[in-house]
C-alpha positions as CSV (number, residue, x, y, z in Angstrom):
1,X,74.5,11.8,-128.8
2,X,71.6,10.0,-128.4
3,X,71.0,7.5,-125.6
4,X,70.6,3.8,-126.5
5,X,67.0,3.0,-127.8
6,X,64.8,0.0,-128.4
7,X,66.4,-3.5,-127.9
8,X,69.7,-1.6,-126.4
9,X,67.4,0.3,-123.6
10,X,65.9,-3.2,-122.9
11,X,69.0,-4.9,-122.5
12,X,70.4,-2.4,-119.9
13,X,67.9,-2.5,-118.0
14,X,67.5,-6.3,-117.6
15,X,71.4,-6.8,-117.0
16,X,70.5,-3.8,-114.3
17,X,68.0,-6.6,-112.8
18,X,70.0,-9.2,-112.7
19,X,73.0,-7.7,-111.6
20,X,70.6,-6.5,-108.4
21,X,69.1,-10.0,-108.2
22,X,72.9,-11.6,-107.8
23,X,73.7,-9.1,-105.5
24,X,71.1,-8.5,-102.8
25,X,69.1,-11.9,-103.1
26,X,71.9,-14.1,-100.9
27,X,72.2,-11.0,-98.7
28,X,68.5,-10.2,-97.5
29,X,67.0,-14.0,-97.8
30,X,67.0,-16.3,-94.8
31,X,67.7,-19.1,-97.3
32,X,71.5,-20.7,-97.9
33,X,72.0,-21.6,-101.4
34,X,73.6,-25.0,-99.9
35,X,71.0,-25.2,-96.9
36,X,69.7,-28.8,-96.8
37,X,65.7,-29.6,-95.9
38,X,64.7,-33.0,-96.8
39,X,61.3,-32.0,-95.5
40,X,60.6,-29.4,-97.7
41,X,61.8,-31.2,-100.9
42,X,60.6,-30.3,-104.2
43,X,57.7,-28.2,-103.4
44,X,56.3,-25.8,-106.2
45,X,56.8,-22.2,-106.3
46,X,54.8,-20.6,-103.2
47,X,55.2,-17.2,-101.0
48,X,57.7,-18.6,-99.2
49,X,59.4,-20.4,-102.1
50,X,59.4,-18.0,-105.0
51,X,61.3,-20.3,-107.3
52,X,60.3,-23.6,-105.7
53,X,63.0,-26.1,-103.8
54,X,65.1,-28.6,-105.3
55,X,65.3,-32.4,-104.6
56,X,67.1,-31.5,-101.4
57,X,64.7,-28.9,-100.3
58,X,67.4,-26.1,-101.3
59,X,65.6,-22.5,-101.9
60,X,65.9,-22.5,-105.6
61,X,65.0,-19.0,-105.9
62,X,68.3,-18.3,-104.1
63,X,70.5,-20.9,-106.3
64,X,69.4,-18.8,-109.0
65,X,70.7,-16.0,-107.8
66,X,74.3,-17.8,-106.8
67,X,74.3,-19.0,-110.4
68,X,73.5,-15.3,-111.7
69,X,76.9,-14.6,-109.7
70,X,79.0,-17.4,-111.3
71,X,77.5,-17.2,-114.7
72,X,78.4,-13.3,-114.7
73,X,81.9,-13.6,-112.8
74,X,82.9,-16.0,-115.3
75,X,81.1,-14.8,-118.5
76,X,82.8,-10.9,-117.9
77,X,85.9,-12.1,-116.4
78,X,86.6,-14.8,-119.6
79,X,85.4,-11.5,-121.6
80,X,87.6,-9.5,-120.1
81,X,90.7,-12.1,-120.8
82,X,89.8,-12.5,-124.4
83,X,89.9,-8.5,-125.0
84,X,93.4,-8.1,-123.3
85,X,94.6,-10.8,-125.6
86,X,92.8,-9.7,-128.7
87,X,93.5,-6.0,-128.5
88,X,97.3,-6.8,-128.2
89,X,97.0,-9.6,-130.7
90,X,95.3,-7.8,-133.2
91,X,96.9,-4.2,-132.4
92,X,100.3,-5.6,-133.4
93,X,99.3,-7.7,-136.5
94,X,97.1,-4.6,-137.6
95,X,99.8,-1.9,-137.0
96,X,103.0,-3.6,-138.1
97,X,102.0,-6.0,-140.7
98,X,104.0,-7.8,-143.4
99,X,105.8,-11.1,-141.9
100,X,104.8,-10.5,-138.6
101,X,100.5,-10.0,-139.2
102,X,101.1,-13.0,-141.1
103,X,102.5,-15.4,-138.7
104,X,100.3,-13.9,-135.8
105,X,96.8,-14.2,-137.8
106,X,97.8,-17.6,-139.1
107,X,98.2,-18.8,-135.3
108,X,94.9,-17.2,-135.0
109,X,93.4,-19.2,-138.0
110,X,94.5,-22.8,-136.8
111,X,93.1,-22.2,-133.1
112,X,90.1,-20.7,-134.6
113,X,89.5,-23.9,-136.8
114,X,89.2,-26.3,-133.4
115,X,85.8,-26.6,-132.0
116,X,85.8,-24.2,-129.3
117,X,83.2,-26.0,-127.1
118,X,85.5,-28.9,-127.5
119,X,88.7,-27.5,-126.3
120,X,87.1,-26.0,-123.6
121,X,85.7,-29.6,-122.5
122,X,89.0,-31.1,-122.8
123,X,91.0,-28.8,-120.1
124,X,88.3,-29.0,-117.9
125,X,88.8,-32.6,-118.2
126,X,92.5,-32.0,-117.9
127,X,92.6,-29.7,-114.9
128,X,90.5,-29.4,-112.2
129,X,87.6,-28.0,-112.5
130,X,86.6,-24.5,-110.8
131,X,85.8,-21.0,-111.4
132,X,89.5,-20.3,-112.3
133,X,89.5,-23.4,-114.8
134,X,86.5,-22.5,-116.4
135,X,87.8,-18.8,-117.7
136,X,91.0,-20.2,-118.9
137,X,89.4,-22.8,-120.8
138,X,86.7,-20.5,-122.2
139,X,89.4,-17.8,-122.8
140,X,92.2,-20.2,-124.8
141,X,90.2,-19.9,-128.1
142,X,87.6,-16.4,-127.9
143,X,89.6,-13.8,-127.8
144,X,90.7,-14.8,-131.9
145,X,87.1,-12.4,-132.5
146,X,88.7,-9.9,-130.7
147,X,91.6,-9.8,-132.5
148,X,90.4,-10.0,-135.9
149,X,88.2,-7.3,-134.9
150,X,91.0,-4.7,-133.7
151,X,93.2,-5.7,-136.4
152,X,90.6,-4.8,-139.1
153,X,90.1,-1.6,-137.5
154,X,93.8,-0.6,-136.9
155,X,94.6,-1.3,-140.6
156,X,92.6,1.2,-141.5
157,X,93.7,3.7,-139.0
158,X,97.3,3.2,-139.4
159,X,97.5,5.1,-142.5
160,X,95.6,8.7,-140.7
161,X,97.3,11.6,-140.6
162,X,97.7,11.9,-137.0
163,X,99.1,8.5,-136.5
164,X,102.1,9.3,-139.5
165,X,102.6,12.7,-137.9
166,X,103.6,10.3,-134.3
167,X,105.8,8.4,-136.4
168,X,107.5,11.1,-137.9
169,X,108.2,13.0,-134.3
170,X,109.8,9.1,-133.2
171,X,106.8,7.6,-131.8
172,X,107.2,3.5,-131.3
173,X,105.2,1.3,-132.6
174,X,103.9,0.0,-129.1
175,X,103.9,4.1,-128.3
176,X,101.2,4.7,-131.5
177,X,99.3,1.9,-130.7
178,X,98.6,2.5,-126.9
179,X,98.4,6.2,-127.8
180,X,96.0,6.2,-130.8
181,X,95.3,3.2,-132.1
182,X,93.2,1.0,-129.9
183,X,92.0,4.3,-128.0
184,X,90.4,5.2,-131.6
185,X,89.3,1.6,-131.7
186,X,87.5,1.5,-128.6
187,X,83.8,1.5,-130.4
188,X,84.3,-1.9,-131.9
189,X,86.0,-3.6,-128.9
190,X,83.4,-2.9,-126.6
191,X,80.6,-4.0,-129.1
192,X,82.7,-7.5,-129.2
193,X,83.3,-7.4,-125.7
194,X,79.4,-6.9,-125.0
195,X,78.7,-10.0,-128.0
196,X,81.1,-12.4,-125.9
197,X,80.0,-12.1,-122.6
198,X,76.7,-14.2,-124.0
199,X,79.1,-17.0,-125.6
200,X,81.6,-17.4,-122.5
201,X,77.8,-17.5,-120.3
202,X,76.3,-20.2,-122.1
203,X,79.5,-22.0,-122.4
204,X,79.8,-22.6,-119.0
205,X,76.2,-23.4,-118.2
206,X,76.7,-26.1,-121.1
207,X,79.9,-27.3,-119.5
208,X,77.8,-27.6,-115.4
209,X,75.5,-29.1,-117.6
210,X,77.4,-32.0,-118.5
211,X,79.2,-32.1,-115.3
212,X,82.2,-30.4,-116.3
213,X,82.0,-27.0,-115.0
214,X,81.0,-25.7,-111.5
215,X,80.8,-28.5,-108.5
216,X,78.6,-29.5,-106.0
217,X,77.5,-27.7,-103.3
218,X,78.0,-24.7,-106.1
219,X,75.3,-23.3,-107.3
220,X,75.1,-22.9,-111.4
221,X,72.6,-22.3,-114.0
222,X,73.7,-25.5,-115.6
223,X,74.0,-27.4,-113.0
224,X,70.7,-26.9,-111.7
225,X,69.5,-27.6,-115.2
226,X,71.6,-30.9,-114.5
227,X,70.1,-31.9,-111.5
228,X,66.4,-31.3,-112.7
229,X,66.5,-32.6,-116.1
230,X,65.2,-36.4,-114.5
231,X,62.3,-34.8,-112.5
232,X,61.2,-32.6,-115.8
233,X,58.4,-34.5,-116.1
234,X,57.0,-34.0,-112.1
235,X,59.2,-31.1,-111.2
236,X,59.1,-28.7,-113.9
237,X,60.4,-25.4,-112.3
238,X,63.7,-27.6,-111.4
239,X,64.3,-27.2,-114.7
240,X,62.2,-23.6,-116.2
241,X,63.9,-21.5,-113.8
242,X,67.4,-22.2,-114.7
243,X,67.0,-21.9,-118.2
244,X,65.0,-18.8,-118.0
245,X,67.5,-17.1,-116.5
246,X,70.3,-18.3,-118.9
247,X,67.7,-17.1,-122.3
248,X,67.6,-13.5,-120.1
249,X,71.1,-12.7,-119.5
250,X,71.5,-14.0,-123.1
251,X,69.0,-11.3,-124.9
252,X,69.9,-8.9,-122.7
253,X,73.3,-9.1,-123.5
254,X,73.0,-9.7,-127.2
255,X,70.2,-6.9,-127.6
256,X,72.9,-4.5,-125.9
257,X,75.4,-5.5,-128.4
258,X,73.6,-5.8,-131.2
259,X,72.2,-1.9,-131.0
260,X,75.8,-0.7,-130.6
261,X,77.0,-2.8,-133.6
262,X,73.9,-1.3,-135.2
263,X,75.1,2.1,-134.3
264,X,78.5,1.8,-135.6
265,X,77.9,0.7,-138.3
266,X,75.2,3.9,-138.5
267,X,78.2,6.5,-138.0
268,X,80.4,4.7,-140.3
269,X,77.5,5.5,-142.9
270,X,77.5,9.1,-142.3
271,X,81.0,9.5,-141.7
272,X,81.4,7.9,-145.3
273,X,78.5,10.2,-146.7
274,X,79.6,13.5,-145.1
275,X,83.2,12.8,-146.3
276,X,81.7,12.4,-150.1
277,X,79.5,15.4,-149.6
């Protein structure tokens, strides 16, 4: 098989730098994401200050990276959450059907018609707000993709020749499905998996952003955003840096998963061609 090319090559390798900029940055700098110096407020990107400082002289260049931990902790994490849920959603309604796929995919269809950036402000509001918070609130409503993904899939594996032949030998339902089903279905959950990781990322910097996510001293993309959004005008990097890293982790995630959906959908194709040939 082919290694991923293109858009998919460039996204691997920019999640590759990211990952290294969250990890090492707070480890080799002399800076503290939540070190105070009011005499070193605000000054522009230098040598000594790659990203520039903030309004309370904090090295911005290593808030970044403390917000490239966050925003990745909670943006794989809430990913993670929404395929556990999904897969067993949508394995079930796929695989057994009738009443059952009915009830479960309506459930799905009523949460999937509230505003999801709206339900996840509203238990932030209702509980307090942290790292924990924020992945159960992004999690409630996105992993309905998920399952409407696996349960497409599992309908039309459900009727394979293996998968009767397990049922005929006495294999239960929860037996097929852990057995064959979702490990046949693995392309297509990881190419959603790698599509929500962007969603549940911006979702939270949009949430710090409004004061609703990640607190003070915390460091987060959207809260940084936050704070610099007055000074935009003086200050521009308060602002830039933030942002640029959020549009990053965004293509680079996106590209990934959008040259895997691009290749499943290219051995579908051929499957289907070879089968007619």
């Amino acid at each position: 098989m082919r290694d991923v090319l293109g858009f998919g090559k460039f996204g691997i390798i920019l999640l590759l730098l990211i990952a290294l900029f969250a990890v090492f940055v707070p480890i080799l700098s002399s800076y503290n994401y939540a070190e105070i110096s009011l005499t070193e407020k605000n000054l522009p990107p230098s040598w000594e200050h790659w990203f520039g400082t903030d309004d309370l002289g904090r090295d911005m260049f290593v808030r970044s990276s403390y917000g490239a931990r966050i925003s990745l902790t909670i943006g794989i994490c809430a990913a993670l959450v929404d395929m556990v849920i999904g897969v067993i959603w949508g394995g079930f309604a796929g695989y057994f059907g009738g009443r059952l796929d009915e009830v479960l995919m309506r459930i799905a269809d009523i949460l999937f018609s509230l505003p999801y950036v709206l339900v996840a402000t509203l238990l932030m509001v209702i509980m307090e707000p942290g790292m924990v918070t924020m992945i159960v609130a992004l999690s409630l409503i996105g992993w309905i993709t998920m399952a409407r993904v696996v349960r497409a899939h599992i309908l039309q594996l459900r009727e394979q020749d293996y998968v009767l032949a397990s049922q005929a030998f006495g294999g239960s339902g929860w037996w097929v499905i852990r057995k064959h089903l979702i490990p046949n279905s693995l392309t297509p959950i990881i190419c959603t998996l790698t599509l929500s990781v962007p969603t549940a990322i911006f979702t939270e910097a949009f949430l710090s952003f409004l004061g609703l996510g990640i607190q003070a001293p915390m460091a987060s993309w959207g809260t940084m955003a936050s704070e610099g959004l007055p000074a935009l005008a003086y200050y521009p990097w308060r602002v830039l840096f933030p942002i640029g890293c959020i549009t990053l982790t965004m293509l680079a995630f996106n590209s990934l998963g959008d040259e895997l959906t691009k290749r499943v959908q290219n051995g579908q194709k051929e499957t289907i061609g070879y089968s007619r040939a």
